[in-house]
N, C-alpha and C positions, 0 to 999 in steps of 0.2 A: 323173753323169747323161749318157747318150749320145741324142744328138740322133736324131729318127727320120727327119729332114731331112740331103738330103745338097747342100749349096750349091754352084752349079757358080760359074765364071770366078772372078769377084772378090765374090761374093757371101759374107756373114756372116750365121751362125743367133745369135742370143742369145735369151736371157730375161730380160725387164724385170724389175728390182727392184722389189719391194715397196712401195706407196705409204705414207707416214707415216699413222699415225692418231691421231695426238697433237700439238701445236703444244711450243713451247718451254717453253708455260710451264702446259703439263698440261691445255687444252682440246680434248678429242676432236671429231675431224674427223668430216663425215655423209660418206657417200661419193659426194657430189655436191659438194663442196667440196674432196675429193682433187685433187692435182697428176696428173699421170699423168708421173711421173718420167722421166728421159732416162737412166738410166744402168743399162745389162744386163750379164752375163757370158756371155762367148761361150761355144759350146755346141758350136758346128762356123767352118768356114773353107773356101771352097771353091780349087782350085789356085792362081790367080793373084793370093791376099792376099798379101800383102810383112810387112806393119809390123805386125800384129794375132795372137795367137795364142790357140788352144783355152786359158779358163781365165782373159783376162783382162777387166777392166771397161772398159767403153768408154761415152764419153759420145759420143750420137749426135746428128740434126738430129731433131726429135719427129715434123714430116710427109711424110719420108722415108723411111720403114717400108713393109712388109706385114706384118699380121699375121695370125697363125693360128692356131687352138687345137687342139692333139691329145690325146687324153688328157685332158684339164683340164689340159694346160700352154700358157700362150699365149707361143708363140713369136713373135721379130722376125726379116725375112729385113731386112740393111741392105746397100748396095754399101757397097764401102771408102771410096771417096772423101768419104758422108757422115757416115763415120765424125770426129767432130772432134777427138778424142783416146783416151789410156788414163788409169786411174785407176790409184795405187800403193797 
């Protein structure tokens, strides 16, 4: 999937993962009781990222986002800095 967003400085495109819709122990969530998950794959990386690259999962701050929807894909633009890690 190639991002139709092209992130300048230190800016990161992701797309948020999918919210659960099951709990652990098989009771379906409504979707006003979904989480709104922290954790997307990056999509794009713009020049001045260092530590993060195209492809990997990164767990973010949740109210440090923009988001945007193209296409029915809703994209996140993050700086790196709130980025808080990568997932393996």
């Amino acid at each position: 999937m190639s991002s139709p967003i092209t992130p300048l400085g230190d800016r990161i495109v992701a797309v948020r993962e999918a919210a659960k819709t099951q709990t652990a122990s098989g009771i379906y969530l409504p979707d006003n009781a979904k989480e709104k998950p922290v954790v997307a794959k990056v999509e794009a990386i713009g020049k001045e990222v260092k530590n993060v690259k195209v492809g990997d999962k990164i767990l973010y701050k949740e109210y440090s986002t923009t988001e945007l929807k193209i296409d029915g894909t809703e994209y996140l633009v993050v700086k790196e800095e709130d980025v808080l890690g990568t997932i393996a």
